[in-house]
Backbone bond lengths (Angstrom), bond angles and torsions (degrees), N, CA, C in turn:
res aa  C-N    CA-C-N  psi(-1)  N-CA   C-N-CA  omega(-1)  CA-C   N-CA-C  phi
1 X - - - 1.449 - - 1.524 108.96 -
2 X 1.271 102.20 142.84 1.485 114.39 172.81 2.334 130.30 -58.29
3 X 1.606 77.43 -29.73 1.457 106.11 -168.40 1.196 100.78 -136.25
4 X 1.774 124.20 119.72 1.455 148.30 173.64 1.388 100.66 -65.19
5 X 1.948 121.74 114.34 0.873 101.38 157.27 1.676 119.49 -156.37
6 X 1.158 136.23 -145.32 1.304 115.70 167.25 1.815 102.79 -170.04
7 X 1.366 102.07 173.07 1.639 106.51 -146.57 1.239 133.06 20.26
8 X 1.389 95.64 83.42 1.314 128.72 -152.59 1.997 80.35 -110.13
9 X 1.578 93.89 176.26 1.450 104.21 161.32 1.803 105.92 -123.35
10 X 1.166 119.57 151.87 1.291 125.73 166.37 0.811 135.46 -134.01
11 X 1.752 141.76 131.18 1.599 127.39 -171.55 1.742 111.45 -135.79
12 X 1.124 139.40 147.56 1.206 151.73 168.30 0.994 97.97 -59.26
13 X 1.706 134.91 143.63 1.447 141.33 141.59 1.419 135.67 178.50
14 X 1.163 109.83 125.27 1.663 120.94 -134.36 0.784 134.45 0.78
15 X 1.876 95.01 89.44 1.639 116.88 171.60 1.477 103.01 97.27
16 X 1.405 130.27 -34.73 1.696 128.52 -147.25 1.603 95.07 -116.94
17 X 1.388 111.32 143.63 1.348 119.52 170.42 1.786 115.12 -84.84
18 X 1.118 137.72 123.33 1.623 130.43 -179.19 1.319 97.18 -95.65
19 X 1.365 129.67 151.06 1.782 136.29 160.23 1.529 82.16 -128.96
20 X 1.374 93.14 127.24 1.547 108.96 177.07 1.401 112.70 -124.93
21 X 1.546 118.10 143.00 1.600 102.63 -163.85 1.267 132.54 56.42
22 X 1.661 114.05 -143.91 1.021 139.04 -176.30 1.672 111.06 82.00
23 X 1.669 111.87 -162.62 1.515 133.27 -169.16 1.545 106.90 -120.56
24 X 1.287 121.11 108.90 1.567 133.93 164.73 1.532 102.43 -74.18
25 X 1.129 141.17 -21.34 1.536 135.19 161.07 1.924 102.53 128.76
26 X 1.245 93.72 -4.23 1.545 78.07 176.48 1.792 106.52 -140.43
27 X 1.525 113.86 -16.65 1.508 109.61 141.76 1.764 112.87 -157.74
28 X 1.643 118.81 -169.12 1.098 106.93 -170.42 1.593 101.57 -103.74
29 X 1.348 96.73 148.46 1.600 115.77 164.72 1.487 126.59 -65.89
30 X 1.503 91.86 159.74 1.592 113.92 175.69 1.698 105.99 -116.94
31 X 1.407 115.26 0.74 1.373 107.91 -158.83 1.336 111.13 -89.48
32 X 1.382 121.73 161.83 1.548 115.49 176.59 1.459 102.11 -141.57
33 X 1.367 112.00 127.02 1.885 111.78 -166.52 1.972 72.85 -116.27
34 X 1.610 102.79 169.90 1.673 157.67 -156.89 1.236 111.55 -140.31
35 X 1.546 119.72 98.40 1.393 122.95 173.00 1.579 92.09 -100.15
36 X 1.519 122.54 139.92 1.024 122.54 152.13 1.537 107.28 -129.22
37 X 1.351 84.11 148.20 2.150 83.60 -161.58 1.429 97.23 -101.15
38 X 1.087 131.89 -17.71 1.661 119.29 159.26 1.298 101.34 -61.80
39 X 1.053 136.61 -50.51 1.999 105.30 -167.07 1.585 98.38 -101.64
40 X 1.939 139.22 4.89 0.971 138.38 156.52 1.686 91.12 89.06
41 X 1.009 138.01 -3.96 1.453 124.85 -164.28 1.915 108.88 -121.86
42 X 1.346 95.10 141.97 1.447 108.20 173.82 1.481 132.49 -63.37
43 X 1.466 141.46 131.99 1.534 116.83 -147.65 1.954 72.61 -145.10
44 X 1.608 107.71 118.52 1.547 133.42 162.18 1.367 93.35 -43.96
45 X 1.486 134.30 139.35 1.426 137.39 133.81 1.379 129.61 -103.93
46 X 1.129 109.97 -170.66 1.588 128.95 -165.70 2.006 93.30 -75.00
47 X 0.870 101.30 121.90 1.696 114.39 -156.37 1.602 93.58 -79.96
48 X 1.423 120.83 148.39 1.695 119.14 169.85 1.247 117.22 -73.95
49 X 1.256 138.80 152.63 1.574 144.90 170.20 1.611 97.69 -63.75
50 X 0.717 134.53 -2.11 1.505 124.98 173.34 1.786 119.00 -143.16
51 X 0.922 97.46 159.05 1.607 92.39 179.93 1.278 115.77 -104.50
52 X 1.413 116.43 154.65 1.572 100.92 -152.69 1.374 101.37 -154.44
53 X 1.561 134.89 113.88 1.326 147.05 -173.12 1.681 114.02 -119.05
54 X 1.167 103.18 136.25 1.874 101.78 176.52 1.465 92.79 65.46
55 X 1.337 154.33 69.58 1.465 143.15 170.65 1.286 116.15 -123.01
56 X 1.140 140.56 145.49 1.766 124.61 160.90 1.608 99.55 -95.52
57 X 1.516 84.32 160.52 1.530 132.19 172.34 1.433 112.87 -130.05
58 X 1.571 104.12 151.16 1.219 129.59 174.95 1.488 115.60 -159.75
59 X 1.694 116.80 154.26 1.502 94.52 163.95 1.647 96.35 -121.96
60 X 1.246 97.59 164.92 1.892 142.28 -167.86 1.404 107.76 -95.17
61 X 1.003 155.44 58.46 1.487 158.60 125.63 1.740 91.39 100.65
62 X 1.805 85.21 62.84 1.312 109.48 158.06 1.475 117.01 91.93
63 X 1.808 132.69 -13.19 1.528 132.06 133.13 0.919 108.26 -55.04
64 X 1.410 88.78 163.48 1.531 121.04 139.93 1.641 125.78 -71.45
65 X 1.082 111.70 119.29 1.380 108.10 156.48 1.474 147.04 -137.14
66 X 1.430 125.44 96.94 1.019 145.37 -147.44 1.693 99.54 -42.02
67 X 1.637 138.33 161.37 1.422 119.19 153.62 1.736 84.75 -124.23
């Protein structure tokens, strides 16, 4: 990951790991990083309108969907 952080949310989906949110230690995130393990490297995404710590995730017949 690009950004150190923790209670984060995370979900599986096709093929790629998401870390969404969570706490860098001094407030909570909006960010959402892209592991893809074929090229091993972390990919920044399109950030949430809100910031979001301790949250679940799941995906919906094949999204993502944040709760």
């Amino acid at each position: 990951m690009t950004r150190k952080r923790r209670y984060l949310s995370s979900v599986a989906l096709s093929s790629r790991l998401y870390a969404i949110g969570g706490y860098d230690a001094s407030s909570r995130l909006n960010t959402v990083e892209c592991f893809d393990p074929i090229t091993a490297q972390w990919s920044v995404m399109t950030p949430m309108l809100q910031r979001r710590g301790l949250a679940g995730a799941t995906t919906l017949a094949g999204t993502m969907t944040p709760k």
